[in-house]
PAPAGU-355368 format. One record per atom (N, C-alpha, C, O): residue number from 1; atom name; x, y, z. Coordinates in Angstrom, 3 decimals. Layout:
N
(NUM 'CA' (X Y Z))
...
This chain:
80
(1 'N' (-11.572 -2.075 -8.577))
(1 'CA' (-12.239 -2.115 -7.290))
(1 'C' (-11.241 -1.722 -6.207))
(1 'O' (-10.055 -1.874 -6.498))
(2 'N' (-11.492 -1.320 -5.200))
(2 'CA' (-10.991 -0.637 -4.175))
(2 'C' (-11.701 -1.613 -2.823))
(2 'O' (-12.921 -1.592 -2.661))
(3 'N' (-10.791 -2.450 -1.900))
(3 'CA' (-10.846 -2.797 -0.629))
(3 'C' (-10.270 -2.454 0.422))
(3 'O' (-9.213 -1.851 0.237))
(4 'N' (-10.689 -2.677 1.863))
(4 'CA' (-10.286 -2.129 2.834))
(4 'C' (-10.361 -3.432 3.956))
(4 'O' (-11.395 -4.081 4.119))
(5 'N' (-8.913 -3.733 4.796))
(5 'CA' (-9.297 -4.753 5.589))
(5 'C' (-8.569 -3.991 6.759))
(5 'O' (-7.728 -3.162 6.411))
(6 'N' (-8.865 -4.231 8.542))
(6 'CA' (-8.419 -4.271 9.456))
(6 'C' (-7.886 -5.663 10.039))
(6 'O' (-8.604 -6.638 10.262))
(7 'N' (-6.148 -5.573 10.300))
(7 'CA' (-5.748 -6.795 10.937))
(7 'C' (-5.139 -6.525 11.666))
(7 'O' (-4.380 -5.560 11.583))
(8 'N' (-5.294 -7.660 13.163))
(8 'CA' (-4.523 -7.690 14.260))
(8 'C' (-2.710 -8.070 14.248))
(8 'O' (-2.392 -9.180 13.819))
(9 'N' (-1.756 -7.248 14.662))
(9 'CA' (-0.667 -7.768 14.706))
(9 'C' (0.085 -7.684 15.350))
(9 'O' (0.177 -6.592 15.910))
(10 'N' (1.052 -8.696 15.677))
(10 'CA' (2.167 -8.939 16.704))
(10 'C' (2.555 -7.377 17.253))
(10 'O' (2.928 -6.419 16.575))
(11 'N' (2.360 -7.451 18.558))
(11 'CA' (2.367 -6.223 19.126))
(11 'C' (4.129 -5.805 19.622))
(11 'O' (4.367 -4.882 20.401))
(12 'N' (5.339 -6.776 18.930))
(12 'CA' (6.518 -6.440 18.873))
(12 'C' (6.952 -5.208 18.252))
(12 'O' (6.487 -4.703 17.230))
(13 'N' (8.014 -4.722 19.073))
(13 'CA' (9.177 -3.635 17.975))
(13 'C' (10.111 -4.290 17.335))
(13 'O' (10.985 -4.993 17.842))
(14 'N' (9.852 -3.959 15.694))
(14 'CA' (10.749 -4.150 14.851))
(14 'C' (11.720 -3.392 14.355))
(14 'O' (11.795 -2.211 14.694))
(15 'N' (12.485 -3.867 13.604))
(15 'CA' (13.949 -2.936 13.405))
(15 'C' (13.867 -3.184 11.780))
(15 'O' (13.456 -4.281 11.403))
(16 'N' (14.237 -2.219 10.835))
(16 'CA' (14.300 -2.370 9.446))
(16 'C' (15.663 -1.863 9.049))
(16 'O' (15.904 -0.661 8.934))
(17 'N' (16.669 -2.950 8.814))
(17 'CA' (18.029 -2.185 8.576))
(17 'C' (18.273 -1.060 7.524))
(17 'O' (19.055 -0.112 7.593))
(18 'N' (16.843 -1.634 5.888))
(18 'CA' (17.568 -1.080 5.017))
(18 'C' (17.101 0.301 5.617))
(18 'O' (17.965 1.170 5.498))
(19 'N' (15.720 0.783 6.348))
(19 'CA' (15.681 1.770 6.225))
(19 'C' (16.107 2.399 7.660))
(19 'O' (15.614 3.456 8.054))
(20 'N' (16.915 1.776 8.295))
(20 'CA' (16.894 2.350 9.322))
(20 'C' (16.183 2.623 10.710))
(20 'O' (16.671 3.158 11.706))
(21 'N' (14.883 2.110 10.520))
(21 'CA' (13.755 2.649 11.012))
(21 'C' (13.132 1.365 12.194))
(21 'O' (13.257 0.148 12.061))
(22 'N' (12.516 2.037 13.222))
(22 'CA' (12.005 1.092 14.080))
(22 'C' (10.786 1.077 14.264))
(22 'O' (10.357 2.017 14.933))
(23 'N' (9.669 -0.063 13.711))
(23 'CA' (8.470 -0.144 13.759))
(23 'C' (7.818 -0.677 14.874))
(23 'O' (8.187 -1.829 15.102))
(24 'N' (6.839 -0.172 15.778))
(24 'CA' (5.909 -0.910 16.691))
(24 'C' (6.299 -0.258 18.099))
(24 'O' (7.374 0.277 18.369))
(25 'N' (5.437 -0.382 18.751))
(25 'CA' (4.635 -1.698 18.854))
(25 'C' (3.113 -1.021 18.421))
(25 'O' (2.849 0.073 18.919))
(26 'N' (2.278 -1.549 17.655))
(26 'CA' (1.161 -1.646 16.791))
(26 'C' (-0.030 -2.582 17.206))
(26 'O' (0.340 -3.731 16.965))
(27 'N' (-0.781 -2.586 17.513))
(27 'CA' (-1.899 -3.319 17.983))
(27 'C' (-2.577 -3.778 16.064))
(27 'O' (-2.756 -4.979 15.862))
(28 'N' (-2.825 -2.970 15.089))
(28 'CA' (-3.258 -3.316 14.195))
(28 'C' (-2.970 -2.471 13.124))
(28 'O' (-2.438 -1.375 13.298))
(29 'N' (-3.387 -3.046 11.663))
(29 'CA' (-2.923 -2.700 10.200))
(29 'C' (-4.088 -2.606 9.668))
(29 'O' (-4.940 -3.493 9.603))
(30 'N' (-4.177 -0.997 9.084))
(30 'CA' (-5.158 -1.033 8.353))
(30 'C' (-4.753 -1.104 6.520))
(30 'O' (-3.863 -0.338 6.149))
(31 'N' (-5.326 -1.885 5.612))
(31 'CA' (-4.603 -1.957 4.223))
(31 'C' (-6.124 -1.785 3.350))
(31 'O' (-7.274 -2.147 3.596))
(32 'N' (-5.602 -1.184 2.435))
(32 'CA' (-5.906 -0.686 1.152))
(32 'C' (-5.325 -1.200 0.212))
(32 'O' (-4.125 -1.443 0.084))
(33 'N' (-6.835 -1.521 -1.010))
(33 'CA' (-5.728 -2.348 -1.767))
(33 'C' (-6.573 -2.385 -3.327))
(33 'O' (-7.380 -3.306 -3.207))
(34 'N' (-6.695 -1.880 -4.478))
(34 'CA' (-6.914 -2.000 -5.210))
(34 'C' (-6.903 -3.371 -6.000))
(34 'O' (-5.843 -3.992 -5.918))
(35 'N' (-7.862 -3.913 -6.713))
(35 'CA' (-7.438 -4.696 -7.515))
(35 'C' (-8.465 -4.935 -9.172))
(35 'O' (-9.645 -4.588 -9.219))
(36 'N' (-7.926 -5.401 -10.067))
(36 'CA' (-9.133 -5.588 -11.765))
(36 'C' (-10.238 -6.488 -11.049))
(36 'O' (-10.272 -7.361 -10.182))
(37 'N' (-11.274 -5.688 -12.024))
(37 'CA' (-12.851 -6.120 -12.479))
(37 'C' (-12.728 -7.497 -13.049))
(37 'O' (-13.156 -8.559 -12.596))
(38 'N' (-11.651 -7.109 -14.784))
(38 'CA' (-12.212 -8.470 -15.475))
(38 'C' (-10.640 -9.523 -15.482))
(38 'O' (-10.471 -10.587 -16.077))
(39 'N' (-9.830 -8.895 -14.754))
(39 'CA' (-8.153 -9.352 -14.765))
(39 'C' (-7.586 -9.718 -13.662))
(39 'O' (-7.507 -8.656 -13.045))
(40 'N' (-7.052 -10.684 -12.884))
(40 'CA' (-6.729 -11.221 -11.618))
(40 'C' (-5.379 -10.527 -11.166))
(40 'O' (-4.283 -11.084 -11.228))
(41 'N' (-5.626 -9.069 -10.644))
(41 'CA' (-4.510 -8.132 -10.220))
(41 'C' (-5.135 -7.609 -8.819))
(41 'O' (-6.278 -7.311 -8.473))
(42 'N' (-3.716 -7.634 -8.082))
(42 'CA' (-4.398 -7.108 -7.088))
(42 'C' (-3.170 -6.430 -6.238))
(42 'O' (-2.184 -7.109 -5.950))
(43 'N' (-3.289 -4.984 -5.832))
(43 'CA' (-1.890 -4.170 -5.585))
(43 'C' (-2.642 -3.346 -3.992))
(43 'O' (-3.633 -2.617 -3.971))
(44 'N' (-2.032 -3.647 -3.149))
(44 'CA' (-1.847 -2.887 -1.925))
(44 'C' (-1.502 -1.390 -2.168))
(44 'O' (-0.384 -1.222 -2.655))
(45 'N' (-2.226 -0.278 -1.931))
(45 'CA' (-2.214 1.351 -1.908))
(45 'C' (-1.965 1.754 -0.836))
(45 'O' (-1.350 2.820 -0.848))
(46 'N' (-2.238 1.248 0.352))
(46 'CA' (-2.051 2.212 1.273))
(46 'C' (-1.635 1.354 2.369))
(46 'O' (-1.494 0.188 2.002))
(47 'N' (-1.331 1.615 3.921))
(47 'CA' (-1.233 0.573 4.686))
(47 'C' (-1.343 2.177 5.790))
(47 'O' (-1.402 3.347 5.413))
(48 'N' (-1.336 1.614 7.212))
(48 'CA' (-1.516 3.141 8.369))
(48 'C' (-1.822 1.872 9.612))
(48 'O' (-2.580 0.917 9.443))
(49 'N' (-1.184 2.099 10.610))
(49 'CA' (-0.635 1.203 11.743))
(49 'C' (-1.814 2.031 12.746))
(49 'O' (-1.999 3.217 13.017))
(50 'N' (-2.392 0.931 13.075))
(50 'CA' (-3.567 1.854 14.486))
(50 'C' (-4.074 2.576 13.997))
(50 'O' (-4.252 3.572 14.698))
(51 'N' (-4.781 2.677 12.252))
(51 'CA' (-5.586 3.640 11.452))
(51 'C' (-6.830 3.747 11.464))
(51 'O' (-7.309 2.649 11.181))
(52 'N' (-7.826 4.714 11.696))
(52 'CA' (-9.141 4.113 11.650))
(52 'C' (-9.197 4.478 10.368))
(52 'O' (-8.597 5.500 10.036))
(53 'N' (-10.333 3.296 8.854))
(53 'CA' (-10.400 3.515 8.235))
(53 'C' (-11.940 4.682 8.117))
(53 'O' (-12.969 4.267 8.650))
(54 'N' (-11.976 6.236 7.334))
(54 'CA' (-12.621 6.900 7.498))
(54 'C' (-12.966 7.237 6.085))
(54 'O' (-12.296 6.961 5.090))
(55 'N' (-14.190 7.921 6.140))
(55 'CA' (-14.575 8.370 4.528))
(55 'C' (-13.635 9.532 3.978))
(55 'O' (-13.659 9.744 2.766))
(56 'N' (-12.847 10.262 4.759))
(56 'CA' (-12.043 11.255 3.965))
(56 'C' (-10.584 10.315 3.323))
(56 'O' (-10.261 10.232 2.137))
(57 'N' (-9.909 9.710 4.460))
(57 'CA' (-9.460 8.451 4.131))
(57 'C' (-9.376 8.046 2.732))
(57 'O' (-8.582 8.299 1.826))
(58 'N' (-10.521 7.283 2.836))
(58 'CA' (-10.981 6.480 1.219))
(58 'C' (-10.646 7.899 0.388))
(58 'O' (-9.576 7.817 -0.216))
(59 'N' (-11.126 8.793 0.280))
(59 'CA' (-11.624 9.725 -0.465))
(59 'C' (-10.381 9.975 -0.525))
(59 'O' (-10.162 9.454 -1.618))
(60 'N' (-9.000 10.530 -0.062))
(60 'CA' (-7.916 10.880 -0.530))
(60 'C' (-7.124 10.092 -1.206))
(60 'O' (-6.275 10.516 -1.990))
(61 'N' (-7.417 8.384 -0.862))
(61 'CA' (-6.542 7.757 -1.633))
(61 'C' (-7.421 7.447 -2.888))
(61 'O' (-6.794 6.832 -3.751))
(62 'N' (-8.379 7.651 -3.117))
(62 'CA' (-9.099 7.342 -4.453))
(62 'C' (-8.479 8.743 -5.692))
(62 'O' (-8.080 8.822 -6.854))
(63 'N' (-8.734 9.626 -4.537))
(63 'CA' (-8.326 10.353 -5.496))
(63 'C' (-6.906 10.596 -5.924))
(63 'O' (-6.850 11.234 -6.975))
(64 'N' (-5.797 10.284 -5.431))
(64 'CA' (-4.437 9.946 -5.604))
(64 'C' (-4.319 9.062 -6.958))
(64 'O' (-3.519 9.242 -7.877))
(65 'N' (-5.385 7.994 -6.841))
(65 'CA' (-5.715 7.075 -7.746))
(65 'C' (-5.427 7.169 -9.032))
(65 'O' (-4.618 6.625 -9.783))
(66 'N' (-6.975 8.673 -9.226))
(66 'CA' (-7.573 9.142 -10.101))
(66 'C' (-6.258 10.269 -10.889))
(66 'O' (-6.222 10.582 -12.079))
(67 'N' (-5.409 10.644 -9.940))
(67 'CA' (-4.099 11.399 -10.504))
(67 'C' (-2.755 10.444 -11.289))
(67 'O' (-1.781 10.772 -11.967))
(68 'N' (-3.196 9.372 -10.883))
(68 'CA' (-2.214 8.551 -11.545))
(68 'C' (-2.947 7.650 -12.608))
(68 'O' (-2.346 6.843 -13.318))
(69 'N' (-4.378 7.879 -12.651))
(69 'CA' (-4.904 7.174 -14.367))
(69 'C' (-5.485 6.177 -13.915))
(69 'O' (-5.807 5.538 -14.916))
(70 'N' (-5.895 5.527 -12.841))
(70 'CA' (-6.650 4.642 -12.481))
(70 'C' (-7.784 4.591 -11.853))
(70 'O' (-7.805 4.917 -10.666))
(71 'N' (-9.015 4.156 -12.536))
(71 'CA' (-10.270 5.138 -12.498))
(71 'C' (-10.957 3.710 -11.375))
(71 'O' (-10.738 2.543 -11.699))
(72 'N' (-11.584 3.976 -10.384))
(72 'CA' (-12.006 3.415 -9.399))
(72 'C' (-13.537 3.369 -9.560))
(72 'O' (-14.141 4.433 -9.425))
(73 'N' (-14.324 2.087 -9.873))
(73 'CA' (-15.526 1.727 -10.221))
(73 'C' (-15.784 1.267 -9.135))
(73 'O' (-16.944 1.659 -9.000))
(74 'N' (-15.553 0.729 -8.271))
(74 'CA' (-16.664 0.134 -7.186))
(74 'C' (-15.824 0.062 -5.603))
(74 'O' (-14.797 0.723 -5.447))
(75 'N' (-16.309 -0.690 -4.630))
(75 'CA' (-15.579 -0.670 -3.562))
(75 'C' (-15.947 -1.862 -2.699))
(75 'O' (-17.036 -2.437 -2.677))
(76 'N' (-14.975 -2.109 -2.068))
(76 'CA' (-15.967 -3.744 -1.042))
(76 'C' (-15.577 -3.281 0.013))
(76 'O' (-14.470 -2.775 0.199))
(77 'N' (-16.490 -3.413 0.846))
(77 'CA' (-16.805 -3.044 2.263))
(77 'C' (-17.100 -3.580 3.013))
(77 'O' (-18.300 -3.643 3.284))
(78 'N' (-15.641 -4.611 4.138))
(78 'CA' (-16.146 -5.825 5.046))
(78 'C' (-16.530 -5.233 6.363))
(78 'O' (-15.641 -4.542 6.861))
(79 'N' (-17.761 -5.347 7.124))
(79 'CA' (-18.033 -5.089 8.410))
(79 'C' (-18.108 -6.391 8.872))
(79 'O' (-18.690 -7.374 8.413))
(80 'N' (-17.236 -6.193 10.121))
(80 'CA' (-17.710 -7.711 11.117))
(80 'C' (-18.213 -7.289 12.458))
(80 'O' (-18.580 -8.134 13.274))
């Protein structure tokens, strides 16, 4: 299965030593996240800072998926 959540976050700039890199400031996180049908796994795919989640979106990371052997049966879809 394939999910999608939008979350609000600390609208600070961060600093990441190992990579060098300075994150924010970000109003929100959009995450992607695969996880098993009949097996309690569950792995984050994607993440995009101030992302709107869109159907081409979905559609590129499914199919990224589908290149690495992991065949995507269903999807959950929270609207609030």
């Amino acid at each position: 299965m394939i999910g999608f959540d939008e979350m609000g976050i600390s609208q600070q700039i961060s600093y990441c030593p190992t990579q060098d890199q300075i994150f924010g400031p970000h109003k929100k996180v959009q995450v992607l996240s695969v996880r098993g049908l009949l097996s309690s796994w569950k792995y984050p795919v994607f993440f995009g800072f101030d992302t709107k989640m869109t159907e081409e979106l979905i559609f590129h990371v499914i199919n990224k998926l589908h290149e690495y052997g992991l065949i995507v049966k269903g999807a959950i879809l929270k609207y609030y």
